[in-house]
C-alpha positions in Angstrom: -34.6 -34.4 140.0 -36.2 -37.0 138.5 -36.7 -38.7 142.1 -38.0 -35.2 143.5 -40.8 -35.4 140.8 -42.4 -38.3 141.5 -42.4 -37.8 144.9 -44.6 -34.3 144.1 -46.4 -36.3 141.6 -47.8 -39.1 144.2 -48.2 -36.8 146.9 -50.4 -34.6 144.7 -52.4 -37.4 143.9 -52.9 -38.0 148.2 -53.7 -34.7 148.6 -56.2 -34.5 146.1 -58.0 -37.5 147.1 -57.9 -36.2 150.8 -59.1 -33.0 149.6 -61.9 -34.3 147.6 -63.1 -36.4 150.4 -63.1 -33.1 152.7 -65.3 -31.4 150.2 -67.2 -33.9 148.5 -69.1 -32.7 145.2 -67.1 -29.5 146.0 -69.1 -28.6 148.7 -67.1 -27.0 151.9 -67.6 -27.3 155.4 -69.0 -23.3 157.1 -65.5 -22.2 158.7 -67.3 -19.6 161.3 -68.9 -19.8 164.4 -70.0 -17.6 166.8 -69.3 -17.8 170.7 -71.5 -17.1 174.0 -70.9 -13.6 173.2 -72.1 -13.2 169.8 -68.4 -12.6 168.5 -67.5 -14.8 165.2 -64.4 -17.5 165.1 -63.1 -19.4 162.7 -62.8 -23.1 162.9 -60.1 -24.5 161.2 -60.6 -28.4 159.8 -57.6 -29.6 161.5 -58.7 -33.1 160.8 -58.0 -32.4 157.1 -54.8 -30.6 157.7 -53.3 -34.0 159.5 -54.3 -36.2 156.8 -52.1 -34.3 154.7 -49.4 -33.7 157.0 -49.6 -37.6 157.1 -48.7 -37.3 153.3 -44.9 -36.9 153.3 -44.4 -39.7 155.4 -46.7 -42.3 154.2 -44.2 -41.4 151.1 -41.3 -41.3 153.0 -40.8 -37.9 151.5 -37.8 -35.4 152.8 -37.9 -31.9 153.3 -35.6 -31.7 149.5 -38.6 -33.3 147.7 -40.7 -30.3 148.5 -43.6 -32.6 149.8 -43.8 -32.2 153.6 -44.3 -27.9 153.0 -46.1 -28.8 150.2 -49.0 -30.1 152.9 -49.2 -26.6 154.1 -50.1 -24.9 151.1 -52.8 -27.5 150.3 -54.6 -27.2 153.6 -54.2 -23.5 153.2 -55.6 -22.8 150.0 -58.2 -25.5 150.9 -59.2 -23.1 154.1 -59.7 -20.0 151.6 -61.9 -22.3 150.1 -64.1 -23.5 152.7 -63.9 -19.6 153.8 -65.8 -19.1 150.8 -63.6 -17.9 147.7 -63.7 -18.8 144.0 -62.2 -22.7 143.6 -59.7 -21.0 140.9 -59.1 -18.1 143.1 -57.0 -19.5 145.2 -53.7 -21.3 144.4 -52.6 -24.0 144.4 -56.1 -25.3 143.0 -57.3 -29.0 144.3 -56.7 -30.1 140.5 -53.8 -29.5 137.8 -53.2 -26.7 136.5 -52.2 -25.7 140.5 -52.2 -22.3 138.8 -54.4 -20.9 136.3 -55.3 -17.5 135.8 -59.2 -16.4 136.6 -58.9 -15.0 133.1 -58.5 -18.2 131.7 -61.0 -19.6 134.0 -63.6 -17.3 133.0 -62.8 -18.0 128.7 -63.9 -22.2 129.8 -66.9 -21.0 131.3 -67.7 -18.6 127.8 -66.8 -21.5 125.5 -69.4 -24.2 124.2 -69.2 -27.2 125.7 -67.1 -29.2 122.8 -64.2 -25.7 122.6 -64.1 -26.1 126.5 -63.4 -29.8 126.8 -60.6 -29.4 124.3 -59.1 -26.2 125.9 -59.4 -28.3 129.6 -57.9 -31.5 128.4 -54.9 -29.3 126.2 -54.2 -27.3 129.9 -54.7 -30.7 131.4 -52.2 -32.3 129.4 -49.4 -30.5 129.9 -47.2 -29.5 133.0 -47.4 -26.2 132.5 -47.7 -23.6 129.4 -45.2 -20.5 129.6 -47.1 -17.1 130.6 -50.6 -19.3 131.1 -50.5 -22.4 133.6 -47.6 -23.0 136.4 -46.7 -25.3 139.1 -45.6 -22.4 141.6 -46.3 -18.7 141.5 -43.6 -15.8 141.7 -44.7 -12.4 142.6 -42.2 -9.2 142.0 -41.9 -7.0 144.9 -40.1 -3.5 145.3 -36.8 -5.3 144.3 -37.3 -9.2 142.9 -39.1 -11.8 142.5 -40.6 -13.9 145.1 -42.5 -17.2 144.9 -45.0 -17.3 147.0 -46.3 -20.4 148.3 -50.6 -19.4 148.5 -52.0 -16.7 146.8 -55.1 -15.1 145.9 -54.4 -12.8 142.5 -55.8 -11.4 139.7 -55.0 -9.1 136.6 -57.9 -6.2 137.7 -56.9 -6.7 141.2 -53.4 -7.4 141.4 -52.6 -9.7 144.8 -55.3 -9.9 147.3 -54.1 -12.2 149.6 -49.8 -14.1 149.7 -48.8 -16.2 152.3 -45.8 -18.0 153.0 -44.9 -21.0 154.6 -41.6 -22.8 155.7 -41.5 -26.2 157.6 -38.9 -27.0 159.4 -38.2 -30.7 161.3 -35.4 -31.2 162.3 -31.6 -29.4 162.5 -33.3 -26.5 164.3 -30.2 -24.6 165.7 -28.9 -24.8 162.2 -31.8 -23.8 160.0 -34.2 -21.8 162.1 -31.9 -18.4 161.9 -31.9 -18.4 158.1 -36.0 -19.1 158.1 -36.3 -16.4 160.3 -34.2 -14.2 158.5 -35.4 -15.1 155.0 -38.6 -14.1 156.3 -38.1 -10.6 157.3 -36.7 -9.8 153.7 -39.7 -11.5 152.0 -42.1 -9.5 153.7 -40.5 -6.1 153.4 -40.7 -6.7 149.1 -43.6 -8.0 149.1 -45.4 -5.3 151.3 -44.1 -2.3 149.8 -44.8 -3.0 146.1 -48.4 -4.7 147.4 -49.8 -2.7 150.3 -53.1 -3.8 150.1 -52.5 -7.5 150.1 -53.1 -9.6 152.9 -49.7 -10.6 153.9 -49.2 -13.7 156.2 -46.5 -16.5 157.5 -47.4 -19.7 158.6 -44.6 -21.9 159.8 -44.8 -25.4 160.4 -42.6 -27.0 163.3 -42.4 -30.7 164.6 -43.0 -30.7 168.3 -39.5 -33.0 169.3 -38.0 -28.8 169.3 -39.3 -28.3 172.4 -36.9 -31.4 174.4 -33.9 -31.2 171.9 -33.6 -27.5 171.9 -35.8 -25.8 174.0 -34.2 -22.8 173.9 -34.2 -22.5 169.7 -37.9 -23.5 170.0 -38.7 -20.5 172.7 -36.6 -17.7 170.4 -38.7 -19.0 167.3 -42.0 -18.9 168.6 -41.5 -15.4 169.9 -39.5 -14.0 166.6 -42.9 -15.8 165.1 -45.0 -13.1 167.5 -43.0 -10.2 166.5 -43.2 -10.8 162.7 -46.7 -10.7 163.4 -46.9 -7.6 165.0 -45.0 -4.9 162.9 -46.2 -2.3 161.2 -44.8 -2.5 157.9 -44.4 -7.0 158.3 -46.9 -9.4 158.3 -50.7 -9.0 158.8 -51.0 -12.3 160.5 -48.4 -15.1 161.5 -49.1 -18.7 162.3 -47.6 -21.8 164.0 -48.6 -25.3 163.4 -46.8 -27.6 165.8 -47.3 -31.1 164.4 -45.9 -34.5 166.3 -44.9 -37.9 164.7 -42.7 -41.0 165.2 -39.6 -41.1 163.9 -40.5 -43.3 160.0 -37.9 -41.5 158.7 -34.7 -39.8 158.5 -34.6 -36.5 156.9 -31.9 -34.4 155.8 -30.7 -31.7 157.8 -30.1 -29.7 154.6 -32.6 -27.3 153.7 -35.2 -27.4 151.5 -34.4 -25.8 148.1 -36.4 -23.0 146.2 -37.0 -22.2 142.7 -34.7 -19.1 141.8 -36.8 -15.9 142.0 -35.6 -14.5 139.5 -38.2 -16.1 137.1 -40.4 -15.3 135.0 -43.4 -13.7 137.1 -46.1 -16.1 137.4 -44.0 -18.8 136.2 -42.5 -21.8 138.1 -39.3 -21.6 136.1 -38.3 -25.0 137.1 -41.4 -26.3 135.4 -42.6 -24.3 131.9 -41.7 -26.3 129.3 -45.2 -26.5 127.6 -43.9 -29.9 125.7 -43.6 -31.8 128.6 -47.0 -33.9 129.4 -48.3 -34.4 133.3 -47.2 -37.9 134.6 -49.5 -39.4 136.2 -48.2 -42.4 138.7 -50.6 -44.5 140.1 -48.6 -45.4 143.3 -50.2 -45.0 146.6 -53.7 -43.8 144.9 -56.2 -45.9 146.8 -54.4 -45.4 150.4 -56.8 -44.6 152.5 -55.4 -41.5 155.0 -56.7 -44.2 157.6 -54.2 -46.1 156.8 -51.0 -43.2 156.9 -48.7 -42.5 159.5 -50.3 -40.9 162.5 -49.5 -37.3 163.2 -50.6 -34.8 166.1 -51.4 -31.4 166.3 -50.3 -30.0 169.6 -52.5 -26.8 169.8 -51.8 -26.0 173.6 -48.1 -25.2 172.6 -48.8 -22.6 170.6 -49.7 -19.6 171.7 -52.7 -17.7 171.4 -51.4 -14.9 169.0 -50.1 -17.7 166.5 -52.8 -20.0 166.2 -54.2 -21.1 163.1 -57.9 -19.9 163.7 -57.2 -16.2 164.4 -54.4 -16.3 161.5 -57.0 -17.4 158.9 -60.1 -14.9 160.9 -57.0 -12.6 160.0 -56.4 -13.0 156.2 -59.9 -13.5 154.9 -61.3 -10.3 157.1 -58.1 -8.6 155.3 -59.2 -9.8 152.0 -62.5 -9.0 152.1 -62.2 -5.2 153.9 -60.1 -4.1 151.0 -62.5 -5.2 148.1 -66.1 -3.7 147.1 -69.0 -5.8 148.7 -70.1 -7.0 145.0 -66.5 -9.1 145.4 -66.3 -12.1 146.9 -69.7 -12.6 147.5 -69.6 -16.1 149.0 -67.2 -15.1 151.0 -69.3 -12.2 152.8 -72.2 -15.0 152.8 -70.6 -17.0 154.9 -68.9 -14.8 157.1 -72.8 -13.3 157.3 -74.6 -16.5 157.8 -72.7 -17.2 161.4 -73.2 -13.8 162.6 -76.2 -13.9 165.3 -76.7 -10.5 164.1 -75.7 -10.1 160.5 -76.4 -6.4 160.1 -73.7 -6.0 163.1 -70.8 -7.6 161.1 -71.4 -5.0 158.1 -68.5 -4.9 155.8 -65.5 -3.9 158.3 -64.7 -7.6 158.9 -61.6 -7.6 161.4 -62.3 -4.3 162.6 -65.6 -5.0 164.2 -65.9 -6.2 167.3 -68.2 -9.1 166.2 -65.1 -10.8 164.9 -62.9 -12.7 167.4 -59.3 -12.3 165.4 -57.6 -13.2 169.4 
């Protein structure tokens, strides 16, 4: 365990760097942009996402450490952020606490200056506090408890938005059945106890599927379609083929997840409110120049699973099924890229000005 944690511990300290270099002074690249025919797309920063997909290997991490899904989630919640929601709306956040509630958000902002520099550097100072602050997020469904890797939440709105991601690397005739399968449960909880929430799957594949098992790699992809396409599953699904040399070996045993039957909201595997943040230094001043190259390969994945029209997806989703006093910078910059503003109204995904395809 001990080896696990500070593998997360340096790779968070990467992907915050990398982050913070995307979005210098917190300001976020516009996501949307419109085509020939007026309609709206949205841009993904890809560049971004293979910086931190470069993470795990400049450490050498393996799938057990958590670290190589862990890029996902980062580039994920750093998308919802350059789509234009709150910087402690989405989790995990680009600075510890990964998850803090927007209650507690909005108390710092009340408090004087000297109250809210204690409060920050007491949250700051610990890994997580039981019921308040947490590594990881679990959600209860119709029957359990599910952690959910991104998530947009809070107590007056219950989930807006929950997606989950798996990465998978190698030992694809062995593992890819039980992702698959996993999947279809998750969704079913989660949708029938949240309905309204934007419900997505992103799954993260290394490229070397396609020679060693072609076969495995055509059944995924189109079991990756399908998830996206049922009624009562997923709103949107995603595939992010990635390539890379072989630096290291990884395990062909799966990654392991926190129990879900937790505490909601709680990482159980981290709430001991005694035990103070380490804070390595290892590895801080790499430059993502400098880290093992990795490759998107966008032409291999097909239409219906790429990452622009999943993310068009989720945030039209997210913002149909709030009040247009929510998410106000959102709506701005979904309304800035629009040719003709007045045509995009409030319907988001449902208009034809917005290219989801």
């Amino acid at each position: 365990m001990a080896a696990e944690s500070s593998a997360k511990d340096k790779a968070w300290i990467l992907f915050d760097e990398i982050v913070k270099q995307a979005a210098p002074g917190g300001e976020h690249s516009h996501p949307w942009a419109t085509n020939d025919d007026g309609s709206l797309r949205y841009e993904p920063d890809f560049d971004t996402l293979t910086h931190l997909l470069g993470v795990p290997l400049q450490l050498k991490a393996t799938s057990q450490s958590g670290v190589p899904a862990l890029a996902l989630d980062v580039w994920l919640s750093y998308e919802l952020r350059r789509a234009g929601f709150h910087s402690d709306h989405t989790w995990p956040r680009a600075e510890h606490p990964r998850i803090l509630p927007m209650s507690i958000s909005h108390l710092l902002a009340a408090l004087p200056r000297a109250e809210r520099a204690s409060l920050q550097e007491r949250l700051a100072s610990k890994s997580s506090i039981r019921g308040v602050t947490a590594a990881s997020a679990n959600i209860l469904g119709k029957n359990y408890l599910k952690q959910v890797d991104v998530i947009m939440t809070d107590w007056a709105t219950g989930p807006e938005l929950l997606i989950s991601t798996k990465r998978m690397d190698s030992s694809y005739g062995k593992n890819a059945a039980n992702r698959i399968e996993e999947s279809y449960g998750d969704v079913k909880n989660l949708r029938m106890r949240h309905p309204q929430a934007a419900l997505g799957f992103v799954y993260g594949l290394r490229s070397d599927i396609l020679t060693k098992e072609p076969d495995t790699a055509e059944w995924l992809i189109d079991l990756l379609g399908k998830l996206g396409n049922e009624e009562d599953a997923y709103h949107a699904t995603c595939l992010i083929m990635f390539d890379y040399d072989d630096l290291i070996q990884d395990s062909d045993e799966e990654e392991s997840e926190i129990s879900t039957l937790a505490e909601p909201g709680v990482d159980g595997a981290e709430n001991n409110s005694d035990t103070p943040v380490s804070t390595p230094q290892d590895d801080v001043a790499t430059s993502p120049a400098n880290f093992p190259r990795v490759d998107l390969l966008h032409r291999e994945v097909p239409r219906a699973l790429s990452a622009g029209r999943f993310l068009s997806i989720m945030v039209n989703r997210v913002l149909d099924a709030t009040p247009i006093t929510m998410h106000k910078e959102a709506r701005n910059r979904r309304r800035a890229a629009a040719p003709n503003p007045t045509a995009v109204g409030e319907i988001g995904s449902t208009h034809n000005s917005i290219v989801v395809d």
